[in-house]
C-alpha positions as CSV (number, residue, x, y, z in Angstrom):
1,X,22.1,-18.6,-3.4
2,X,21.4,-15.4,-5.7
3,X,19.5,-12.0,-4.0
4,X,17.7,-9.9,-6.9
5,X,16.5,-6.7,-5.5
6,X,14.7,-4.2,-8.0
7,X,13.6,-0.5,-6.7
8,X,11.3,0.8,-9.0
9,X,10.1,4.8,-8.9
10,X,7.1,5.5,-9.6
11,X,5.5,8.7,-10.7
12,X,2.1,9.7,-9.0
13,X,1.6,13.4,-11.1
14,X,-2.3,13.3,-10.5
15,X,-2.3,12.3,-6.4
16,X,-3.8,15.0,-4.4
17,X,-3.4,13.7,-1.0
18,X,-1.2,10.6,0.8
19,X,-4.5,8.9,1.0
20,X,-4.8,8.7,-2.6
21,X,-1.6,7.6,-2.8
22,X,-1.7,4.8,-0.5
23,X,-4.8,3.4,-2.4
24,X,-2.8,3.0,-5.4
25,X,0.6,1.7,-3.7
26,X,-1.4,-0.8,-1.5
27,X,-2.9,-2.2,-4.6
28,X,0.3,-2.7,-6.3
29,X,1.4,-4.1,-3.2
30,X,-1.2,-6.6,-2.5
31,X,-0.9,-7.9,-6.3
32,X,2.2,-8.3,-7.1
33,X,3.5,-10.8,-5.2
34,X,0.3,-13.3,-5.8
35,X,1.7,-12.8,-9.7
36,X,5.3,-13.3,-9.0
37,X,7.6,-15.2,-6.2
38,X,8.6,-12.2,-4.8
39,X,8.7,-9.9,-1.8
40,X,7.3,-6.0,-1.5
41,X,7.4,-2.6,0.2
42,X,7.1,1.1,0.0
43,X,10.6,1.9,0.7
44,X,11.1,5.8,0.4
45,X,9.1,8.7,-0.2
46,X,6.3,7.8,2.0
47,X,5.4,11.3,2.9
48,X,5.7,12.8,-0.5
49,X,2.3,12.9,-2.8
50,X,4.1,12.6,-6.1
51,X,6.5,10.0,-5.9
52,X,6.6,6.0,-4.0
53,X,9.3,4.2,-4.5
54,X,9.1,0.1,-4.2
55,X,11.5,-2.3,-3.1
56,X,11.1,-5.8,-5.2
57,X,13.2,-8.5,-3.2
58,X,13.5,-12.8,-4.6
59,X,15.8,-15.3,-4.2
60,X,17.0,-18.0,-6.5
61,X,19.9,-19.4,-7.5
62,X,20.2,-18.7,-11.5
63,X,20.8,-15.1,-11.8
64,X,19.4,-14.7,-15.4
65,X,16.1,-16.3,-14.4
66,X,15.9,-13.8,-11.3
67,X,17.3,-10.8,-13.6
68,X,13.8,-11.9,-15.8
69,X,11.7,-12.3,-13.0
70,X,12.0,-8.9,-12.0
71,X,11.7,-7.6,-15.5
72,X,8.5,-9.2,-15.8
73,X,7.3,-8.2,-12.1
74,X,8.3,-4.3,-13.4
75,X,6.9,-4.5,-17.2
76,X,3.4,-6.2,-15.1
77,X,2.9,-3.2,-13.1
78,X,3.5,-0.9,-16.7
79,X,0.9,-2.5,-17.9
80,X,-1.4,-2.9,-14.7
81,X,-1.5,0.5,-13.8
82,X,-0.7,2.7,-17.3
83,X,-1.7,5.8,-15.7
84,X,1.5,5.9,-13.4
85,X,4.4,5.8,-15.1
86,X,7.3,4.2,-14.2
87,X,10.0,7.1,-13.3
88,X,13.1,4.5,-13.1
89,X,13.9,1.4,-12.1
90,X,16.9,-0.6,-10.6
91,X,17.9,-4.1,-10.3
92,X,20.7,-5.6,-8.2
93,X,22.1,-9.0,-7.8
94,X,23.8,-9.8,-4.8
């Protein structure tokens, strides 16, 4: 049994408050896993306006297909949400 994780940084340059914020990473949130077999949270940077960071989590047993999986669930919320950019992104197999 294969764990992918994937922590993705996301750029919020036009949030004003951490309400605003919320409303966009709740969205993502909700969403994603009803697209993809996966698990989500906000993991850092929850008091900062600018910036969320979100853990991605799945497990599987063929490491290429779960190395894809997150690629797809990052390149998904790319083109979901174009006005945030995508500051970096980092998956792991364990």
């Amino acid at each position: 049994m294969l764990i992918a994780t994937c922590v993705v940084k996301l750029e919020l340059d036009g949030v004003l408050s951490l309400k605003e914020k919320r409303q966009i990473v709740k969205s993502i949130l909700a969403r994603l896993p009803h697209h993809f077999n996966v698990a989500v949270a906000e993991v850092e940077a929850q008091d900062v306006w600018q910036t969320a960071v979100i853990g991605i989590a799945t497990v599987g047993t063929d490491a290429a297909y779960l190395h894809g999986l997150l690629e797809k669930a990052v390149a998904w919320i790319e083109q979901t949400r174009p006005d945030i950019p995508i500051g970096d992104y980092e998956i792991e197999l364990l």
